[in-house]
VEXSEMI-634523 format. One record per atom (N, C-alpha, C): residue number from 0; atom name; x, y, z. Coordinates in Angstrom, 1 decimal, padded with zeros to 4 digits. Example, Ala and Ser with C-alpha at 12.3 -4.5 7.8 and 13.67 -1.06 7.14 Angstrom:
2
+-----+-------+--------+--------+--------+
: num : atome :   east :  north :     up :
+-----+-------+--------+--------+--------+
:   0 :     N :  013.2 : -005.7 :  007.8 :
:   0 :    CA :  012.3 : -004.5 :  007.8 :
:   0 :     C :  013.2 : -003.3 :  007.8 :
:   1 :     N :  012.8 : -002.2 :  007.1 :
:   1 :    CA :  013.7 : -001.1 :  007.1 :
:   1 :     C :  012.9 :  000.0 :  007.9 :
+-----+-------+--------+--------+--------+
end
This chain:
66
+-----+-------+--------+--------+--------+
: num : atome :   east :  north :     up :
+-----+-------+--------+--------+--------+
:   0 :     N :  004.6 : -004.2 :  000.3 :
:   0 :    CA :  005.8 : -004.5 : -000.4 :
:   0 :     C :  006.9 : -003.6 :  000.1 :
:   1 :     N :  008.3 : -004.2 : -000.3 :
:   1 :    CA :  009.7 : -003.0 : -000.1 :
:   1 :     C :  009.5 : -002.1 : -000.3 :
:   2 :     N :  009.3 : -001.9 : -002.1 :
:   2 :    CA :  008.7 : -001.0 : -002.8 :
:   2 :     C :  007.9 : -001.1 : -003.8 :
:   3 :     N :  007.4 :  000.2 : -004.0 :
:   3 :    CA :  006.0 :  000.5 : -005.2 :
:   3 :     C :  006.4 : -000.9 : -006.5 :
:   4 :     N :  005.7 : -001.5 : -006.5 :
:   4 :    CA :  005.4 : -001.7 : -007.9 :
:   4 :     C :  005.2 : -003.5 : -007.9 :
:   5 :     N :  004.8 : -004.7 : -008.3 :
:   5 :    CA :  004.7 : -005.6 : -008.6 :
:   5 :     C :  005.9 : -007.1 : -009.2 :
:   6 :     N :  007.3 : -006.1 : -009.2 :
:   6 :    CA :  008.3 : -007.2 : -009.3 :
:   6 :     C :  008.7 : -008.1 : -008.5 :
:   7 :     N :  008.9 : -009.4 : -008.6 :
:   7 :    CA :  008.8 : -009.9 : -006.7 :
:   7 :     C :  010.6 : -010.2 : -007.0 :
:   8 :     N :  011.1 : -009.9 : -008.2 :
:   8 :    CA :  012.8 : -010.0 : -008.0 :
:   8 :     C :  013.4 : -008.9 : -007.4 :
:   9 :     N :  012.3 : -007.4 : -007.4 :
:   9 :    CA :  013.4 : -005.9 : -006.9 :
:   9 :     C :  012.8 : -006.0 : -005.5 :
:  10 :     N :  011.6 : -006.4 : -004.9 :
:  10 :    CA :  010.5 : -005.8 : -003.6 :
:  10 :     C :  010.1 : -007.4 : -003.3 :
:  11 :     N :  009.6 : -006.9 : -002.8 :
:  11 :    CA :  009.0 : -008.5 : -001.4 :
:  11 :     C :  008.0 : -008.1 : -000.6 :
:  12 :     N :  006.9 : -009.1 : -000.8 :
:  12 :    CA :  005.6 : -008.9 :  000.0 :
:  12 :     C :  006.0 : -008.7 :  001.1 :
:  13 :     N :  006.0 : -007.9 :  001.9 :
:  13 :    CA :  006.2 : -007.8 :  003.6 :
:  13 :     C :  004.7 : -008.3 :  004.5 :
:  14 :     N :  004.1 : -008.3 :  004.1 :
:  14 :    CA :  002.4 : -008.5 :  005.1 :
:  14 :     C :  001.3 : -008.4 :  003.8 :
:  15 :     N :  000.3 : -009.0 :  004.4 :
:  15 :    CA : -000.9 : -008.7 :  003.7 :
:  15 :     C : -001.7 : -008.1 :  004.8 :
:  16 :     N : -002.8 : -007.5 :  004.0 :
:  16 :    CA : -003.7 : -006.8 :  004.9 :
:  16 :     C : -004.9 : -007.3 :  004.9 :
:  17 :     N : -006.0 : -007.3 :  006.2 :
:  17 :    CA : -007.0 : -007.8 :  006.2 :
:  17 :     C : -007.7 : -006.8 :  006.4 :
:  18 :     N : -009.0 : -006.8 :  005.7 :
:  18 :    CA : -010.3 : -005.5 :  005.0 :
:  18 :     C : -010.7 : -004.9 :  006.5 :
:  19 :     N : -010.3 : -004.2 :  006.2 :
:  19 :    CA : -010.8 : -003.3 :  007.4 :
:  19 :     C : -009.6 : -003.0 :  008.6 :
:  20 :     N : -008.3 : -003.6 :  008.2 :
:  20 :    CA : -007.7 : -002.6 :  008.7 :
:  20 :     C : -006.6 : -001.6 :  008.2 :
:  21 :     N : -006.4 : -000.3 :  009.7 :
:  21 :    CA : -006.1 :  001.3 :  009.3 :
:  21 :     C : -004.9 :  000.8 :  009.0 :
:  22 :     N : -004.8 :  002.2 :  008.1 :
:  22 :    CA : -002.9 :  002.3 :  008.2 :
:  22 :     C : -002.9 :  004.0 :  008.2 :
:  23 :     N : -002.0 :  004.4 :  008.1 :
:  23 :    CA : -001.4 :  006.0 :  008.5 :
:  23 :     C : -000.6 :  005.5 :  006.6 :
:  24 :     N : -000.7 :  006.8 :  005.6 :
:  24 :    CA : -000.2 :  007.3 :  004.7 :
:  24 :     C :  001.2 :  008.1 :  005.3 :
:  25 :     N :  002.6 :  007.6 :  004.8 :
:  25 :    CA :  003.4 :  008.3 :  004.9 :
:  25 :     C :  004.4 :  008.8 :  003.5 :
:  26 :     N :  003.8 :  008.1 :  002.6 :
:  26 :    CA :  004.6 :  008.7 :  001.2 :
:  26 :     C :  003.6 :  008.7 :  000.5 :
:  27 :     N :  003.6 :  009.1 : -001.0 :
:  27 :    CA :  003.5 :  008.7 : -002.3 :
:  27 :     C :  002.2 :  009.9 : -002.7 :
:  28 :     N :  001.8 :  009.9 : -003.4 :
:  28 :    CA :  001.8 :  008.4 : -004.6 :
:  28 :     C :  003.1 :  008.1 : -005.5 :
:  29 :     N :  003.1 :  006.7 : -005.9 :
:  29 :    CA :  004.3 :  006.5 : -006.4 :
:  29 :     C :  003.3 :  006.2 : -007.9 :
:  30 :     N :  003.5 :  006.1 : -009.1 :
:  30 :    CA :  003.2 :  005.0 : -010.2 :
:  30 :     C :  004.2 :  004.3 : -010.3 :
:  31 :     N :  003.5 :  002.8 : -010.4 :
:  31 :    CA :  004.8 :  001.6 : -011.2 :
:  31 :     C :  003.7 :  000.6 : -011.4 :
:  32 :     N :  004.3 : -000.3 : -012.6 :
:  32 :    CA :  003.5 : -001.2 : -013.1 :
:  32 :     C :  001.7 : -000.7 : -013.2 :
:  33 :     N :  001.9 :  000.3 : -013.5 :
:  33 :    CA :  000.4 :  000.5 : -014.5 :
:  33 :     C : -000.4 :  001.3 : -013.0 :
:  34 :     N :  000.4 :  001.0 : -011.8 :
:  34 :    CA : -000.8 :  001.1 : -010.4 :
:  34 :     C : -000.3 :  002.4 : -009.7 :
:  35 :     N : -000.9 :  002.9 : -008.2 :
:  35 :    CA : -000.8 :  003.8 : -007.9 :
:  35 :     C : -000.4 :  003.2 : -006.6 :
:  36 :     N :  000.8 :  003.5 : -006.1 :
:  36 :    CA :  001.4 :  002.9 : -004.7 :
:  36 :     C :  001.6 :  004.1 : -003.9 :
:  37 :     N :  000.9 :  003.4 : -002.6 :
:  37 :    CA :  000.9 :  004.6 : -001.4 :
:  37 :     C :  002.2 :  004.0 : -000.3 :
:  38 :     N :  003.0 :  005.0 :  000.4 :
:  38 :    CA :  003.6 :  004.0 :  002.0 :
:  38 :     C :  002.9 :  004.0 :  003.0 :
:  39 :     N :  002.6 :  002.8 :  003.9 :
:  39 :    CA :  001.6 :  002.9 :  004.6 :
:  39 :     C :  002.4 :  002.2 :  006.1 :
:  40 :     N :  002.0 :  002.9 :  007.2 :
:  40 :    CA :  002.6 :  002.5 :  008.7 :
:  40 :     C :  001.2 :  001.8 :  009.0 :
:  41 :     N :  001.6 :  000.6 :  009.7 :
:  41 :    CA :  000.6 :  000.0 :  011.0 :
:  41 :     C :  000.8 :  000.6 :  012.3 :
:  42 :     N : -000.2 : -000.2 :  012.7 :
:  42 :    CA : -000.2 :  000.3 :  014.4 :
:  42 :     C :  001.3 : -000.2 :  015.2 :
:  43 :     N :  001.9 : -000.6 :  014.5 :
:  43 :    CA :  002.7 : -001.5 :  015.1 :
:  43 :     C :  003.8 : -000.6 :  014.4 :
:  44 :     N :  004.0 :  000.6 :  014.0 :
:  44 :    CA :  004.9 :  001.0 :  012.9 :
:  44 :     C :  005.8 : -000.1 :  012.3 :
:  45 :     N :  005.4 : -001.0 :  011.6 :
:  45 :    CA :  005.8 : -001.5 :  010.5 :
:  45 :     C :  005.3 : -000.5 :  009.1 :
:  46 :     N :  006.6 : -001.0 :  008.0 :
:  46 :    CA :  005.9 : -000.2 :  007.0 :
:  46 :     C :  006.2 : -000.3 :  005.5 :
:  47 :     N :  005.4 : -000.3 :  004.5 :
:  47 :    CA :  005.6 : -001.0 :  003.6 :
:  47 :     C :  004.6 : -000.3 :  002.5 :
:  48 :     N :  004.6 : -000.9 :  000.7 :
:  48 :    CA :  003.7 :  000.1 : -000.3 :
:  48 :     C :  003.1 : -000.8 : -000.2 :
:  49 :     N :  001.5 : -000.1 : -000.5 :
:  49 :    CA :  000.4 : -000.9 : -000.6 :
:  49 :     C : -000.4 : -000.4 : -002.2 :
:  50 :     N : -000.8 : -001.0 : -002.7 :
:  50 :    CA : -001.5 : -000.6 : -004.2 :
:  50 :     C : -002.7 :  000.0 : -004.0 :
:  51 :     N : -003.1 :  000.8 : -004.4 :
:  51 :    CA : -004.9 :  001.8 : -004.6 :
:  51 :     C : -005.5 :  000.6 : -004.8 :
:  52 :     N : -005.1 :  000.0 : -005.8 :
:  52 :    CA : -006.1 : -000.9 : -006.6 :
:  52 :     C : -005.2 : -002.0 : -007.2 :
:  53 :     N : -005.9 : -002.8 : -007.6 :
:  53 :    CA : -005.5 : -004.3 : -007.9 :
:  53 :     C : -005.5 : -003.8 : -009.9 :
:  54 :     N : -006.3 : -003.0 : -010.3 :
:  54 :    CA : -006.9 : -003.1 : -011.5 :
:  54 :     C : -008.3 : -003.1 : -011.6 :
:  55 :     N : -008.6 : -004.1 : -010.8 :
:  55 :    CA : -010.0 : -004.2 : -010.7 :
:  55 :     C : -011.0 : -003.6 : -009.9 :
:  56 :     N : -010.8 : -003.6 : -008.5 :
:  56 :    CA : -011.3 : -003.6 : -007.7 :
:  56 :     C : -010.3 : -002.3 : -006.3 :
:  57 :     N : -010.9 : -001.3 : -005.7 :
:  57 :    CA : -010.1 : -000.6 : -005.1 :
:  57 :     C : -009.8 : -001.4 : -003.6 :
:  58 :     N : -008.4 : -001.0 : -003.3 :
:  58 :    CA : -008.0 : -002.1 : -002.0 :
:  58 :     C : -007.8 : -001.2 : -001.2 :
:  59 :     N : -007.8 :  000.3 : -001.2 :
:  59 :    CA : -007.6 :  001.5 : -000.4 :
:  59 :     C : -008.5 :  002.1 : -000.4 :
:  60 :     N : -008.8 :  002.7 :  001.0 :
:  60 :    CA : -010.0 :  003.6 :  000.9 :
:  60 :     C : -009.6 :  004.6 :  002.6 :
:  61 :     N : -008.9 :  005.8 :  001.3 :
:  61 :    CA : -008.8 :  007.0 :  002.4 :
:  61 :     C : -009.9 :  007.4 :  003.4 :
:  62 :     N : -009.6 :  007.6 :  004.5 :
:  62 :    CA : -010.6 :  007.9 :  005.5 :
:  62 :     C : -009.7 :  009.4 :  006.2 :
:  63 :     N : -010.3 :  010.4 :  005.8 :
:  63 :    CA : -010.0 :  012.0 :  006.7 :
:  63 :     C : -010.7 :  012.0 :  008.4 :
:  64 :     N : -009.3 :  011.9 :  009.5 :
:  64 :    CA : -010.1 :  012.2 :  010.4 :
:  64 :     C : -010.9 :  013.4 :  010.6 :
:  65 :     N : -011.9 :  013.3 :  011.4 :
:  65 :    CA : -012.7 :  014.4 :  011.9 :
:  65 :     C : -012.0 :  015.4 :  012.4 :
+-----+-------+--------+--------+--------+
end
């Protein structure tokens, strides 16, 4: 999204992501709308918030390189 949080009148989906791919953390955590928003770069430096979790189910999962 633009930005942290689930309004689609203030932020706009920019990309979805498919399970299993990286991204590089470059802000947050933010809270909005009840969630925990990180900023996240692709390989391609595009860059946009992505949610921990949906509520239900976790959609992020930190990985520390070696």
């Amino acid at each position: 999204r633009s930005s942290p949080g689930t309004d689609n009148t203030v932020n706009t989906v920019l990309d979805i992501a498919e399970p299993g791919e990286v991204f590089t953390i470059v802000a947050g955590p933010q809270e909005a709308n009840g969630l925990t928003w990180w900023r996240v770069r692709d390989a391609n430096g595009s860059e946009g918030w992505a949610a921990e979790t949906d509520g239900v189910q976790e959609l992020l999962q930190v990985v520390v390189p070696a």
